[in-house]
Every structure is written in C-alpha cells, then in structure tokens.
C-alpha positions in Angstrom: 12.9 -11.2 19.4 12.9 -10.1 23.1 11.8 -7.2 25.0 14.8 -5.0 26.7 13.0 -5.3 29.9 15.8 -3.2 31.8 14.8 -0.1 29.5 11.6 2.0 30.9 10.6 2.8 27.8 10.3 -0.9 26.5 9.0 -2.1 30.2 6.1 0.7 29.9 5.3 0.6 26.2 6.9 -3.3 25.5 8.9 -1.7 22.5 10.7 -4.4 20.3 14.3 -3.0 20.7 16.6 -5.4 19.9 20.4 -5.3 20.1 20.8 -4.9 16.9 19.4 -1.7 16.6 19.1 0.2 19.8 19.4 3.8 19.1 16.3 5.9 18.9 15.0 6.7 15.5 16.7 9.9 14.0 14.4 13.0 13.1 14.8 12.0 9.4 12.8 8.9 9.3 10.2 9.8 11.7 9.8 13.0 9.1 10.1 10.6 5.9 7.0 8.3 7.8 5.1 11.2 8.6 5.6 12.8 5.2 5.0 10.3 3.2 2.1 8.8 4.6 0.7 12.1 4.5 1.9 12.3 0.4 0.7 9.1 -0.4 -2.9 9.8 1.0 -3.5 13.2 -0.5 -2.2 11.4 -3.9 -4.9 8.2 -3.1 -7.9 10.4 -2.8 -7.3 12.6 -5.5 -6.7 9.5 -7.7 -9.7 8.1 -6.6 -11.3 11.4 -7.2 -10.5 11.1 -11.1 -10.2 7.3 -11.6 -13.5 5.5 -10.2 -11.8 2.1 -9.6 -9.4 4.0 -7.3 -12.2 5.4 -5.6 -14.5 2.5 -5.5 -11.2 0.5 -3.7 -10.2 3.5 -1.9 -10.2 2.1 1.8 -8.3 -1.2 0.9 -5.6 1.2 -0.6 -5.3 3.2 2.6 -5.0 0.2 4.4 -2.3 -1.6 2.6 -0.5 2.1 3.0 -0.8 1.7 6.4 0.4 -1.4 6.5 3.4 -1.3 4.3 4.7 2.1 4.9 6.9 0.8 7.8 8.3 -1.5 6.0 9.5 0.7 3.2 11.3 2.8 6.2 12.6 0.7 8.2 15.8 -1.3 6.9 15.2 -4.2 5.3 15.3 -7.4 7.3 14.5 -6.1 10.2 11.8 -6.7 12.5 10.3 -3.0 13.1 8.0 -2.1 16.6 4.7 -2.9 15.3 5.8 -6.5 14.3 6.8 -7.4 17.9 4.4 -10.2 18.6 2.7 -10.0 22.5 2.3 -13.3 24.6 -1.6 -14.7 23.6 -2.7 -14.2 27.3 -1.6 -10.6 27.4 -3.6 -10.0 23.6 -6.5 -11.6 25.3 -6.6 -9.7 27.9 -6.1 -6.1 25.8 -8.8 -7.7 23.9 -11.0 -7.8 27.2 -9.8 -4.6 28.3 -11.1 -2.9 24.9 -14.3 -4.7 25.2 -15.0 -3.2 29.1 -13.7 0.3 27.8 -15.9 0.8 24.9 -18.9 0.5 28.0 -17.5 3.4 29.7 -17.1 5.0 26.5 -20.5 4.0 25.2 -21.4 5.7 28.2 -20.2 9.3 27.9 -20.4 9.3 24.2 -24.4 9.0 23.7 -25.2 12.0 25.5 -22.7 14.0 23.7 -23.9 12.6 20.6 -27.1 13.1 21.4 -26.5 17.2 22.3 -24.4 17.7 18.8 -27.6 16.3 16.9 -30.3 18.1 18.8 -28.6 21.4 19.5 -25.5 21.7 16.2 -26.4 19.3 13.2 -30.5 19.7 13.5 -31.4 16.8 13.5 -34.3 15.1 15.3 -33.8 11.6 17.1 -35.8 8.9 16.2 -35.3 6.0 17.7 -36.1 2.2 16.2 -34.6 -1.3 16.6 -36.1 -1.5 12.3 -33.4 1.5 12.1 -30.7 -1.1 11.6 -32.6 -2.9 9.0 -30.6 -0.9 6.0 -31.1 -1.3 2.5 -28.7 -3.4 0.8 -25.9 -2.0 -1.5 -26.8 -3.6 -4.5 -30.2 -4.8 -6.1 -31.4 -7.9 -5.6 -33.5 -10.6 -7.6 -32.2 -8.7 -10.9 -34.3 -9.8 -13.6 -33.0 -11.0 -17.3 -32.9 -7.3 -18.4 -30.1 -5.0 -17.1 -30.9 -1.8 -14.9 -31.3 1.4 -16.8 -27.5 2.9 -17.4 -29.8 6.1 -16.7 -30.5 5.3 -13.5 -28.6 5.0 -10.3 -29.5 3.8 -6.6 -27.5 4.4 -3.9 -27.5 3.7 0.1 -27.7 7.0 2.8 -28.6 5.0 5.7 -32.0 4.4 5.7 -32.6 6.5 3.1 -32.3 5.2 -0.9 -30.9 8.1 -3.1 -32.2 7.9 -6.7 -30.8 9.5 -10.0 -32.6 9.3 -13.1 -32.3 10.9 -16.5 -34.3 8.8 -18.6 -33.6 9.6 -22.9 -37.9 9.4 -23.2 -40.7 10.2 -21.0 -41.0 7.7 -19.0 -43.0 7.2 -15.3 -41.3 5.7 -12.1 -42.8 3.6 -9.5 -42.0 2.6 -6.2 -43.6 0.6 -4.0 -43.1 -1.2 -0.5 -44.3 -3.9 2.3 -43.6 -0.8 4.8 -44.6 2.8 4.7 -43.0 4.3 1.6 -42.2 8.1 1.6 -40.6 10.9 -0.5 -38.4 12.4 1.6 -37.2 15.1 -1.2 -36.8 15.6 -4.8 -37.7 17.9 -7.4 -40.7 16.2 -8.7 -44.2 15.6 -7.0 -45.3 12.0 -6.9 -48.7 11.7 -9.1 -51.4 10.1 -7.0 -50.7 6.9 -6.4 -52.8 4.0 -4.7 -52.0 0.8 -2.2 -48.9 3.2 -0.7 -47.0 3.3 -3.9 -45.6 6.6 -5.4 -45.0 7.2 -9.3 -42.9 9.9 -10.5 -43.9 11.2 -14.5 -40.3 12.3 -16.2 -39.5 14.1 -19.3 -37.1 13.1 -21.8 -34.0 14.6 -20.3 -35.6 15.9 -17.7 -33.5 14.3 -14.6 -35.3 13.5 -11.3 -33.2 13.5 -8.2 -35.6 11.9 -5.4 -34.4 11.0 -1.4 -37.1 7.8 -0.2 -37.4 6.7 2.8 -38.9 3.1 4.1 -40.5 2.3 7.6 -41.8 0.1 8.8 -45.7 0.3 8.6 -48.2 0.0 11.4 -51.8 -1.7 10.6 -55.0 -0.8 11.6 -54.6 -3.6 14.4 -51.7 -1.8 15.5 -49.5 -4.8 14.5 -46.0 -3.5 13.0 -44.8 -4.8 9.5 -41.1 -4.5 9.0 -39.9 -2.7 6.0 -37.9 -5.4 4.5 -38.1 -4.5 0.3 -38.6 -1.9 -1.9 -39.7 -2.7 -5.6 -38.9 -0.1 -8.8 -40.0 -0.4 -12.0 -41.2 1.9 -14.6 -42.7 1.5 -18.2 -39.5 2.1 -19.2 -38.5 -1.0 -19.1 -39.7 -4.3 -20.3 -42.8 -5.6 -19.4 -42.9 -6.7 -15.8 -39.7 -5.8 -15.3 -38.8 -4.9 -11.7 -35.9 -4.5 -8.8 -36.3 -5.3 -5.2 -33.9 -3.5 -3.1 -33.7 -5.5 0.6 -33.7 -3.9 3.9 -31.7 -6.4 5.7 -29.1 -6.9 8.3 -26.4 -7.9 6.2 -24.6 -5.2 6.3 -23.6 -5.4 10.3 -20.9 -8.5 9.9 -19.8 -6.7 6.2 -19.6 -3.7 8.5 -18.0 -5.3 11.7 -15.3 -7.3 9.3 -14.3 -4.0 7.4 -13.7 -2.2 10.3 -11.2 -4.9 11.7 -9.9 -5.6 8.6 -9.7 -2.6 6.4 -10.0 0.0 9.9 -8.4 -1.0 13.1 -5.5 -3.4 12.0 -3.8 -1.2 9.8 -4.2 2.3 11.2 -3.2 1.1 14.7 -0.4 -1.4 13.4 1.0 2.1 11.7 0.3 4.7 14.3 0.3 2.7 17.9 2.2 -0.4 16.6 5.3 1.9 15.0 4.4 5.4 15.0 4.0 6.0 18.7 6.8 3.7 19.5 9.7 5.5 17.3 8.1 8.5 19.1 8.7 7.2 22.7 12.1 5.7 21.5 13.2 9.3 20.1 11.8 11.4 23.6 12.6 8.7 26.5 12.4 11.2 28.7 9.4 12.8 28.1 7.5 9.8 29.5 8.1 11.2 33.0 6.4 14.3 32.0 3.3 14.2 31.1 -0.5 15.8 31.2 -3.2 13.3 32.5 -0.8 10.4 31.8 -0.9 11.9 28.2 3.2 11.3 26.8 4.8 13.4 24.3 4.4 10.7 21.8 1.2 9.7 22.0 0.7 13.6 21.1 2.6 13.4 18.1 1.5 10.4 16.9 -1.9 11.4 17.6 -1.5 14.7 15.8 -0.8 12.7 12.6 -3.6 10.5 13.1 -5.8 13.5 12.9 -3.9 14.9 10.2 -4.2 11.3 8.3 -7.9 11.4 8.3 -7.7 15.4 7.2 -5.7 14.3 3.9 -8.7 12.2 2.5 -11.7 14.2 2.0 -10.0 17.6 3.5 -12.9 17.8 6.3 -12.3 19.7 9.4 -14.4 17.8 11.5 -12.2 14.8 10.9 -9.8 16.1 12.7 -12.1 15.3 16.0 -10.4 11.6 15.3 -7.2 13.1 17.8 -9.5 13.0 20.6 -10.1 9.2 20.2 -6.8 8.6 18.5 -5.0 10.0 23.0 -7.5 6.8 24.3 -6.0 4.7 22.0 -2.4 5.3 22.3 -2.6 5.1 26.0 -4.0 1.6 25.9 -1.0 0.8 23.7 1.1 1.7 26.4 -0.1 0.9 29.0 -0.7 -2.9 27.2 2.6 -3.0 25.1 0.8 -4.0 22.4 -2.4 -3.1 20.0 -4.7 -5.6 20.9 -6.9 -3.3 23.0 -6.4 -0.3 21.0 -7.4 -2.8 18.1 -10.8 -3.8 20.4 -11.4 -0.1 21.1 -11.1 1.3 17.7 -13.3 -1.0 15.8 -16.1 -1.2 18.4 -16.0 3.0 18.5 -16.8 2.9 15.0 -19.2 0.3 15.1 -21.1 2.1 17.9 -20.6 5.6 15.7 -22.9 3.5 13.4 -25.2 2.1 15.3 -26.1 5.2 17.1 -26.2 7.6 13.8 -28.9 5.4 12.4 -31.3 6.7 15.6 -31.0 10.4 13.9 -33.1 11.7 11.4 -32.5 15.1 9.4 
C-alpha cells in the first residue's frame, strides 16, 4: 500500500488512500462508527454491570471493540487507515517524540494536579517513594484452608478495603512489619498490642473497615518498609493466616495494560481511523484551523470523550477531550500513531504515579 503523496491531506496526516478507494467516507459510515461504538460500549458496561465475568474482563472487551470496529465498517478486504504500516525509522522517532512530550507535559500537569487536590477534591499531599509500594491484588502464601466466602479484600491504592459478614461472632486481626492504621470503619479496634488491631464481630453483624500500611520509623529513626500485612481471625482454623504483599509488581502489570489493553486499541480506532475518515470527509478544513487544532481532530476528539462517558456515565471523564486534541495532533503531524501511542500510555502511567502522592 502507498501513500498518495500528491494529496495534502495524505502528505500532512500520511492517510492510506489507495486507488482503489479514493473518495472520502460518506456521512453514513462515519455515523454507523461513531454509533456503534458508542452502542456497543453502553451495552459492555451494563453487561458487566449484571454479569461479573463481563465486568471482571471489562477493559479487554473495550479493547477488542476498539480494535475490531473498523473492520466490521470498512469493506471487507480492504486495508482501512489505521492499518497503513509507517517506515520503522519514522515509528521510532514518534516513539522519541512521545517520550520528550510527556516531559513538557509532566511539567504543566503536576501543578495543576496538585491545585485540583489541595483546593477541589480535599485532599492532602503526602509525598513518599514507599507510596508506590501497593498492595498486591490477590493474597499471597494462601494456606491449605480457603479464605472465608464472607470476607472480601480489595486494593484502593494504598489503602486495603475490607468486607466481612461473618455467620458467628468471630474477632479479626491484623497486623504488619510497618505502621498499621484504621483509616475508617464502623467498628473500633479493641486494644491491641505489638501494632496490631482486632476488630470483635457479631454474627451477622458486617464490618466494613478502610486500613492503611506505612512504612514504620524506629526509635533509631531507621525506616522499615511496609512490605506485608497478615489477617487471620479465630474464625478460621488454627494458625491460619493471609499475607497481603506491598510490592512493586503492579508497575510492569500496569505499564503492559496500558499499552496493551489502553493505548493500542483506542488510538488505532480514534487516531489510526477515526480522525483520518474525518480529515478525508473535510479536506478543506485543514487550512482552517484554531491553534493548529483541525476540524477532525475535534470530532474525533469529541467521541473520544464521549467514549469514556458511555462506561461508567461520569462527567469528569469527559476531561479525556483535552488530552485526546494533544494526541490527534501528533498523529498528524507524524502520520502515524506511534507517538500518540508513547503519549497516551506514559500520561496514564504518570496519572498513576502521581495520584499515589495524595491522601484523602
């Protein structure tokens, strides 16, 4: 496949058009793709909403709708826009390009950031390298006997939310290598000794408790990282316990998902094809644009924002269009999504290292 390098549009945004199908796209299938995507994502989250294996899987379904939707448009066997492969020099180089963007953007963002916490969402920064040190998503060193059904443990950054509704009265203890502390719940912790905390429950009575683990400072002022937390409770069979890890583990997990699940497929769908059907169908709006802001990128932007609306129905995830123009120009400007790629996953990846300094 070659590039039409006497068109403007495919010289500026290196569109695939090929001689075999040179006309712009017509109003219908820009509306089917921008329909349908927006269909098929309000139908994902409500499925996952009712169906937990839907929701557990949710992100790798979103993704393969990003990735597949163009092909279910565009006539079969045919090569559409976001498939048009780029030289390996010029990928590099978005690559690089992304890379020395997210700087800049690193740059303007943490202040910002920093003013929506302090001033809007009320909370407090709190600054730590051990921040990062989250705890894992599943218990570790699981012992012959199976956790409670009763009782659940989830991840909230560094927090651990815990839900338990135990059928008899039963106690709860936690314990930790760091500084171990209640952050909320309904129940008061009974006294407790050596930093643990143990929780009485009544049959039936559930107990909803927020912990948090630091790491803990000595008398000799040396610092021990919080690395584990152990539960057990005489519930359970004697000696019976869980250690939950405070690792870095999840950083690649997290890096790899956001290529993988994140960047590729949104910006294959809404830089790779989206914006290009959109500069194919206005060629002249190019020429016309706000802070080197075209017409498409607009559009296509608009329905990125809209995109991330449909799952969860959250306002502020329509603050994604802001992003979503930064991106867009780099895929014209490039004629490809190899920096837009870069961009995108290291802006979420910085999103997350950043909200771990923030406490509520």
């Amino acid at each position: 496949m070659e590039l039409n390098t006497k068109s403007p549009v495919a010289s500026h945004l290196g569109s695939a058009v090929t001689a075999e199908h040179p006309a712009p796209p017509g109003g219908r299938e820009l509306f089917g793709a921008t329909a349908g995507l927006l269909l098929l994502l309000v139908a994902l989250d409500l499925l996952g909403r009712a169906v937990g294996w839907v929701g557990g899987n949710l992100l790798a379904f979103v993704a393969a709708t990003f990735l597949l939707l163009p092909d279910l448009i565009w006539p079969a066997g045919r090569s559409h826009p976001s498939q048009a492969d780029r030289p390996r020099r010029e990928q590099l180089r978005g690559i690089a390009m992304g890379l020395g963007l997210t700087a800049i953007v690193f740059a303007g963002f943490v202040p910002g950031y920093h003013l929506w916490n302090t001033h809007f969402a009320g909370r407090s920064p709190a600054p730590a390298l051990s921040a990062l040190r989250q705890p894992a998503n599943e218990l570790s060193l699981r012992p012959a006997s199976a956790l409670p059904t009763d009782l659940t443990v989830e991840r909230d950054g560094r927090d651990l939310l815990l839900h338990w509704q135990p059928a008899a009265a039963a106690t709860l203890s936690l314990q930790s290598d760091g500084q171990l502390t209640r952050v909320s719940g309904a129940l008061m912790p009974m006294p407790a000794a050596s930093g643990a905390l143990h929780f009485a429950v009544r049959a039936g009575e559930p107990l909803a408790l927020r912990v948090r683990v630091e790491e803990a400072h000595t008398v000799s002022g040396s610092v021990t990282p919080a690395t584990d937390l152990w539960l057990g409770s005489d519930a359970l069979p004697s000696a019976t316990s869980f250690t939950i890890p405070y690792n870095l583990r999840w950083l690649p997990w997290m890096l790899l998902m956001q290529i993988v699940l994140v960047a590729i497929p949104e910006e294959t769908f809404f830089r790779g094809y989206l914006l290009r059907r959109f500069a194919r169908r206005w060629p002249g709006a190019s020429s016309t644009r706000f802070l080197h802001i075209s017409a498409a990128n607009l559009a296509s932007s608009a329905i990125f924002a809209l995109a991330h609306f449909a799952i969860g129905f959250h306002p502020a995830r329509l603050a994604v269009f802001f992003p979503s123009l930064l991106f867009g120009r780099l895929a014209e400007r490039t004629g490809g999504i190899a920096a837009s790629v870069t961009l995108h996953v290291m802006s979420n990846m910085m999103m997350q290292f950043v909200s771990t300094q923030y406490l509520p």
